[in-house]
C-alpha positions as CSV (number, residue, x, y, z in Angstrom):
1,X,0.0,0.0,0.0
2,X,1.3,3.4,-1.3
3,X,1.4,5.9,1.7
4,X,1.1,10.1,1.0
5,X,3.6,11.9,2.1
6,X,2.9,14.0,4.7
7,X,2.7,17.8,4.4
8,X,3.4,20.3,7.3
9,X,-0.6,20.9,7.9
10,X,-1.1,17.1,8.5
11,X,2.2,17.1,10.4
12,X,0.9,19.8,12.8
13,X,-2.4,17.8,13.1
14,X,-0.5,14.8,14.0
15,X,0.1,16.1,17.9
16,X,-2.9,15.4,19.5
17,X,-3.0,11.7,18.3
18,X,0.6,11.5,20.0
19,X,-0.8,12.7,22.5
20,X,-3.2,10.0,22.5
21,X,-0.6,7.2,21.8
22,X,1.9,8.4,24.6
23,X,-1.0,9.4,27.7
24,X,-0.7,6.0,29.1
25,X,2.6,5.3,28.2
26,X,3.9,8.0,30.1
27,X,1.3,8.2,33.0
28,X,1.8,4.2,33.7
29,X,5.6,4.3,33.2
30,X,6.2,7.6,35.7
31,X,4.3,6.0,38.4
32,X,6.7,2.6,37.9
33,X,10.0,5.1,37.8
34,X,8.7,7.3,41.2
35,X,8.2,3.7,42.8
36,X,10.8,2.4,42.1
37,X,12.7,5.8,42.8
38,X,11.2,5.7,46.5
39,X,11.7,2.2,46.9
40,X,15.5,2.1,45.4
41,X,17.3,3.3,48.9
42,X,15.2,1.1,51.5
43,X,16.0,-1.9,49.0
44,X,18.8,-4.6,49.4
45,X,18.9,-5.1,46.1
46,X,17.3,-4.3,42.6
47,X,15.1,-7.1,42.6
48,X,13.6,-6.2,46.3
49,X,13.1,-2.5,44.7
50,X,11.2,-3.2,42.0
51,X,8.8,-5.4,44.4
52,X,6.4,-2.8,44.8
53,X,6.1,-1.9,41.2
54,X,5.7,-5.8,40.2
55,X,2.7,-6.1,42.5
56,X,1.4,-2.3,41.4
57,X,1.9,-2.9,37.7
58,X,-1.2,-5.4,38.3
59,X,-3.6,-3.1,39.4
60,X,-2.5,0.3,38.0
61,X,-1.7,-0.6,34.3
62,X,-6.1,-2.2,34.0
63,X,-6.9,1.3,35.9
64,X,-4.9,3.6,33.6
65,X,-6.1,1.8,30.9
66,X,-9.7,1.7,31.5
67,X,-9.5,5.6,32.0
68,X,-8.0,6.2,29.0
69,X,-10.2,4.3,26.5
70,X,-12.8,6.5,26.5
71,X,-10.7,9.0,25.2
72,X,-9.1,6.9,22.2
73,X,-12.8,5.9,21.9
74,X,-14.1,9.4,21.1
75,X,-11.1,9.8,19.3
76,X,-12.2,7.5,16.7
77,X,-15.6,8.6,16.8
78,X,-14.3,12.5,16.3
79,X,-12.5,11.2,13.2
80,X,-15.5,8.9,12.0
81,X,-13.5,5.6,12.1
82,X,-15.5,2.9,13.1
83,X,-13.9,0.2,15.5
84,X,-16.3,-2.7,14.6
85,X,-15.4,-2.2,11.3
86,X,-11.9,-2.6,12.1
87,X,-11.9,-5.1,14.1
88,X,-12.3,-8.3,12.3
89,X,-14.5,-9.2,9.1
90,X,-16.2,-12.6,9.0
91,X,-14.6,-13.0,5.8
92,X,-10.8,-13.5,7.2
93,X,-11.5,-14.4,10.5
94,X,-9.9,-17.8,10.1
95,X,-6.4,-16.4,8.3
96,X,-6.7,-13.3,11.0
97,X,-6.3,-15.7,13.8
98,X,-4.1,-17.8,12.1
99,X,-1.7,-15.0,11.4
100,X,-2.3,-14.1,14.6
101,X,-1.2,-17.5,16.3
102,X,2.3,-17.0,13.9
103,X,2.5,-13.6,15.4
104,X,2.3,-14.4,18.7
105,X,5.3,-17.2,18.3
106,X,7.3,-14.8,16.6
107,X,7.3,-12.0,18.9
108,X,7.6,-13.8,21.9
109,X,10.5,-15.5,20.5
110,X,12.1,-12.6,18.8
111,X,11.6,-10.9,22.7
112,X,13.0,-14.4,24.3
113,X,16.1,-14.2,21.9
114,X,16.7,-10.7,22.7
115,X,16.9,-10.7,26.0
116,X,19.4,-13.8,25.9
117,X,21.6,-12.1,23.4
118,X,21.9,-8.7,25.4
119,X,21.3,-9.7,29.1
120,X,19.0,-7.0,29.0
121,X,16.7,-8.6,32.1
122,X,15.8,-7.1,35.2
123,X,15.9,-9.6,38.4
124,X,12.5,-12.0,38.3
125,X,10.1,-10.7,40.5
126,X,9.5,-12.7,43.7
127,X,5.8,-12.3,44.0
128,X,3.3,-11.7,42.0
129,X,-0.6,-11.6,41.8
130,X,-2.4,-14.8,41.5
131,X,-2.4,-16.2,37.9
132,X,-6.2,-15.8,37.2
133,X,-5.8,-11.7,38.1
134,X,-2.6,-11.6,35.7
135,X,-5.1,-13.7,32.7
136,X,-7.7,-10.9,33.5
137,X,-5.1,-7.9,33.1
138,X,-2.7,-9.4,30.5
139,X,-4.5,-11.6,28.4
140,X,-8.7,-10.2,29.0
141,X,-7.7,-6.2,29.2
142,X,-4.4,-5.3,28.5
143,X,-4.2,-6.2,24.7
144,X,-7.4,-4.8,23.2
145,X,-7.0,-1.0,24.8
146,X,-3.2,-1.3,24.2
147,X,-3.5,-2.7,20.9
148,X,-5.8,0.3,19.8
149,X,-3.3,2.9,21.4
150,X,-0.5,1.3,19.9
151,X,-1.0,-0.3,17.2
152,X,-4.8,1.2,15.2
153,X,-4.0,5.0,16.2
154,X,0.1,5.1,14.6
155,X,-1.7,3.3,11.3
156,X,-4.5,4.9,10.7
157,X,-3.6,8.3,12.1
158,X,-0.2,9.1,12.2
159,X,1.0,7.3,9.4
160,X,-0.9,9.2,6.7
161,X,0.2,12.4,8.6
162,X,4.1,11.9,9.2
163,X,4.7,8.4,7.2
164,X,4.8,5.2,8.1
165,X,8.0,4.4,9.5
166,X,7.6,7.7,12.3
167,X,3.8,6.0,12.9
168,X,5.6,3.2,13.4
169,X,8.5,3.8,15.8
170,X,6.2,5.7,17.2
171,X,3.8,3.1,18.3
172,X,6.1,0.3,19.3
173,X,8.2,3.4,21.5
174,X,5.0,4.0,23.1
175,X,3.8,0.5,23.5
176,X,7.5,0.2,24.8
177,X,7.4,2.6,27.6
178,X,4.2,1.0,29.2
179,X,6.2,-2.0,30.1
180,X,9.7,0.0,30.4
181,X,11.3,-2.9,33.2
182,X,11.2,-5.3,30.3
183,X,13.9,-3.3,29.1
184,X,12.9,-3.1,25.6
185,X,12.0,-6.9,24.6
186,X,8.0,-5.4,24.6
187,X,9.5,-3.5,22.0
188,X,10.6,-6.0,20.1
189,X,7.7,-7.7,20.5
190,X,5.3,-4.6,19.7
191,X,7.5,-4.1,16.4
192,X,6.6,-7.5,15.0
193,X,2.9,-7.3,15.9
194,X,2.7,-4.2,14.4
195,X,4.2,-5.8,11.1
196,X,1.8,-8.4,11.4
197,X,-1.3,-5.7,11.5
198,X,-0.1,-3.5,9.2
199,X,-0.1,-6.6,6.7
200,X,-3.6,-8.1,7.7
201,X,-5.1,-4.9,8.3
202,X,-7.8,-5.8,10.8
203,X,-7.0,-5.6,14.9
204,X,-7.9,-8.8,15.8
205,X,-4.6,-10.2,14.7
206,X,-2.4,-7.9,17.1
207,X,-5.3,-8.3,20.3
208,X,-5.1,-12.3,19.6
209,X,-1.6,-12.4,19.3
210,X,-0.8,-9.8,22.1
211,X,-3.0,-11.8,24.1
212,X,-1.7,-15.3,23.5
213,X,1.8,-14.5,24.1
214,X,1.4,-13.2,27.3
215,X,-0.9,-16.5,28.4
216,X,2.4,-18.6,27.3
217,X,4.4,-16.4,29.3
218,X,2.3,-17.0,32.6
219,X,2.0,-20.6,31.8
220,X,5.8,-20.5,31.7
221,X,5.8,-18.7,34.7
């Protein structure tokens, strides 16, 4: 698909859908860096300090979230793009969720072999909320809202504004942020999801496959 390049009037309109994209990036990530922050001094080590962001991650992340959407809701709206419609179509519903199955395994393992080849891995936390609350956040909540932040906003607003590598980076940086003590493997993760949407075009595939990875990753504890 051939995008338009993007004059300085769409450039200049392109700042409140950052806006958009990066509110609960950089709301969820500040509270995670001022706990951590607090925490850091009283802490025998890294691992112990990031103990109270490990069990508030669980609970803020679902409340910033769920306050948000409304807003990238009437964003849509304002801009008469209908989420149904972008969803999924009954026509590739099979292929969506096969692609989406292909996606998941790839960017989990992509993430999996980035981590290994940088060492770029915070200490595993020592507790954590019970399973079933993490399958309601990560695997109910989390990817649908996220996945229309991060992934439906950068393609259908910012790239015909700025291009589509900026919508891009964009995006996945954002995404990114949310989960900054992953230490950018949600990036890489976010990047090839956001390959996979781009291609299929409906946001089923990036929900299932967000989704899916993170219910292998709990299973794997």
């Amino acid at each position: 698909m051939t995008v338009p390049k993007a004059n300085a009037e769409a450039a200049r309109g392109s700042g409140p859908i950052v806006g958009l994209v990066f509110l609960p990036a950089l709301v969820v990530a500040a509270v995670g860096l001022g706990l951590l922050a607090m925490f850091r001094s009283q802490a025998a080590n890294l691992a112990e300090a990031l103990q109270p962001w490990h069990r508030a991650y669980y609970f803020f992340l679902p409340a910033a979230l769920v306050l948000v959407s409304p807003l990238l809701l009437r964003g849509l709206r304002r801009r008469n793009i209908v989420l149904r419609q972008q969803w999924v179509s009954s026509n590739t519903l099979a292929g969506d969720l096969a692609v989406a199955v292909l996606a998941a395994v790839c960017g989990l393992f992509a993430a999996v072999v980035y981590v290994h080849v940088t060492h770029f891995a915070l200490p595993h936390p020592m507790e954590l909320p019970a399973p079933l609350w993490r399958i309601v956040v990560l695997v109910v909540l989390a990817p649908p809202i996220k996945e229309i932040a991060f992934r439906l906003y950068p393609l259908l607003l910012l790239e015909p504004r700025v291009g589509a590598l900026p919508a891009y980076f964009l995006g996945t940086l954002a995404f990114a942020i949310v989960d900054w003590h992953n230490l950018g493997a949600s990036f890489i993760a976010g990047s090839i999801w956001y390959l996979f949407y781009r291609w299929r075009r409906r946001l089923i595939v990036p929900i299932a496959a967000h989704a899916l990875a993170n219910l292998i990753a709990i299973g794997l504890g």
